[in-house]
N, C-alpha and C positions, 0 to 999 in steps of 0.2 A: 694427502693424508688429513688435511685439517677439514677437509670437508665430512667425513666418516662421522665425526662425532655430532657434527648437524641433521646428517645423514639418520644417525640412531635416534636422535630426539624427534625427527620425523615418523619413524616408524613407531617409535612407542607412544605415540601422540593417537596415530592412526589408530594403534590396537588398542589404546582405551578409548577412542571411538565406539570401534566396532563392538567391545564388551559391552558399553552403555547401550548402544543399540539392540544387541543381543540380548539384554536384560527388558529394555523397553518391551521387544518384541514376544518376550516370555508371559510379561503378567498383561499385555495388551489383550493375547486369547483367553484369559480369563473376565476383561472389561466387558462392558456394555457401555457399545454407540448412546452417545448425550448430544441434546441441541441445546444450542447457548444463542440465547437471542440479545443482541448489541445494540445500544443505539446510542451515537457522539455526534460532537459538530467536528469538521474538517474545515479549517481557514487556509485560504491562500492569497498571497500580498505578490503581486508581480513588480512591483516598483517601491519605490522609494528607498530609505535607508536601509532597513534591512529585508531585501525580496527573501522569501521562502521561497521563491518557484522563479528559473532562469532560462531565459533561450540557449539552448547549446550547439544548433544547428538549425540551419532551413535547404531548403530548393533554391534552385537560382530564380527558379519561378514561383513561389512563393508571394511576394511581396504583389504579385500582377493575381491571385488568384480568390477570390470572393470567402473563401473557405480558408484561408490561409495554410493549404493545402501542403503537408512537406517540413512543417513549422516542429521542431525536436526542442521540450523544455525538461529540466531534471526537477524536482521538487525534494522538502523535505518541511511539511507542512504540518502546524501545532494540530493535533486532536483533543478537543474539550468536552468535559460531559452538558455545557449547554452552548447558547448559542454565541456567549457573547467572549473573546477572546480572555477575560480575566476571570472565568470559569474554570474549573479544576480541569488541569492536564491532565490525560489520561496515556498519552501517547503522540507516537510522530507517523506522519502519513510519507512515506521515503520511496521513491521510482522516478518512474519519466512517463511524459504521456508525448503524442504525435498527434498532429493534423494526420486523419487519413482517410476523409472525407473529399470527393472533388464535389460533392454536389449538395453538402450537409454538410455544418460542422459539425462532426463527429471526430472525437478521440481517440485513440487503441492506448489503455491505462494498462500500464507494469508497475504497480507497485504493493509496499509491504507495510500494516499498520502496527505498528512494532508499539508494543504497551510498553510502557516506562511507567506506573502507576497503578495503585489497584489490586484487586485479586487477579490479575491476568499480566501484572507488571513480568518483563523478562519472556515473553512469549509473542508471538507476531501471527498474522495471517498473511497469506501471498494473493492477491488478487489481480487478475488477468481479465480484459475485453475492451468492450466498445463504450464510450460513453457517448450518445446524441444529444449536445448540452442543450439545443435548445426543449427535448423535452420534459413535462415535468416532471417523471420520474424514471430512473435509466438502470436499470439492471446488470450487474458483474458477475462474473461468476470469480468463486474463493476456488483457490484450486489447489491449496496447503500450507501449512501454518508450523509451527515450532512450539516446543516446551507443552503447554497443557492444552493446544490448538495439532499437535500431529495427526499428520494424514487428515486435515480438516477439510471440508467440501461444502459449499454453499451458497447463499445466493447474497448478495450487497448491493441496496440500490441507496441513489442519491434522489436526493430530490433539493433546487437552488432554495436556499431560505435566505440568500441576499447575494446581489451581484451589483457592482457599480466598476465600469468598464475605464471610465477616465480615473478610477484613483487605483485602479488595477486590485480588487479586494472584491472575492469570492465568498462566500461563509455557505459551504453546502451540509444539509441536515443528512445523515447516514443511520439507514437499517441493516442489519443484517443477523441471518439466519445462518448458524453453523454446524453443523452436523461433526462430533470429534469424539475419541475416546477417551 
């Protein structure tokens, strides 16, 4: 019995879901498709005191392979509007990427650029693919977003604007193109 009334807060949680969606999806057929053109720095720190981006898994063969092929890190990495880390936040870069190259380093990126700041604070983009880090500029595809980014579709590339391997710190320069209503 005591779970029923968990039970009901569940359902009426759903169903004003669904209303909100159902309201979105009313005045969206009256929108007109907008492209929103972006462009932030993405920092990432693998070491020291406080890592933004962690190893969470490898291969047993991993550590034998040129590619580091198998290597699983989670991130949750500052976005700034320029390049240098004490540049306005605009947002957190939050997924996991993978070695999943054996003959390239190449990445497969799951992550979400979630605004905290801004005219787009409280909204996120979902982007999904490959990244070939070593070259200079690498292509994602956006494959859907939240708040004033739904049903978003588009293209996000990186391009490194600084890398230094022994102090584990990244700073990649980001475009991207989004097509949303």
């Amino acid at each position: 019995m005591e779970k029923l009334p968990f039970f009901l807060i569940l359902l009426s949680l759903a169903m004003a879901a669904a209303n909100e969606a159902d309201e979105w999806l009313s005045n969206r057929r009256q929108a007109t498709e907008k492209t929103t053109r972006l462009h932030f720095y993405h920092h990432e720190t693998t070491s020291g005191k406080n890592p933004t981006a962690v190893q969470v898994a490898q291969a047993a063969s991993t550590n034998k392979s040129p590619t580091l092929f198998g290597l699983v890190n989670i991130m949750d990495d500052p976005l700034t509007e320029g390049p240098e880390l004490t540049t306005k936040l605009v947002g957190r870069g939050q997924g996991l990427y993978a070695s999943a190259g054996l003959d390239e380093l190449s990445l497969l990126m799951a992550w979400t650029v979630v605004f905290n700041n801004g005219e787009y604070s409280g909204t996120s983009l979902t982007i999904l693919g490959r990244n070939p880090t070593s070259h200079p500029r690498r292509g994602m595809s956006i494959v859907g977003g939240t708040g004033v980014f739904r049903l978003a579709r588009g293209v996000l590339t990186f391009r490194t604007y600084f890398f230094n391997s022994s102090a584990g710190v990244a700073v990649l320069e980001v475009d991207a193109v989004v097509i949303h209503f």
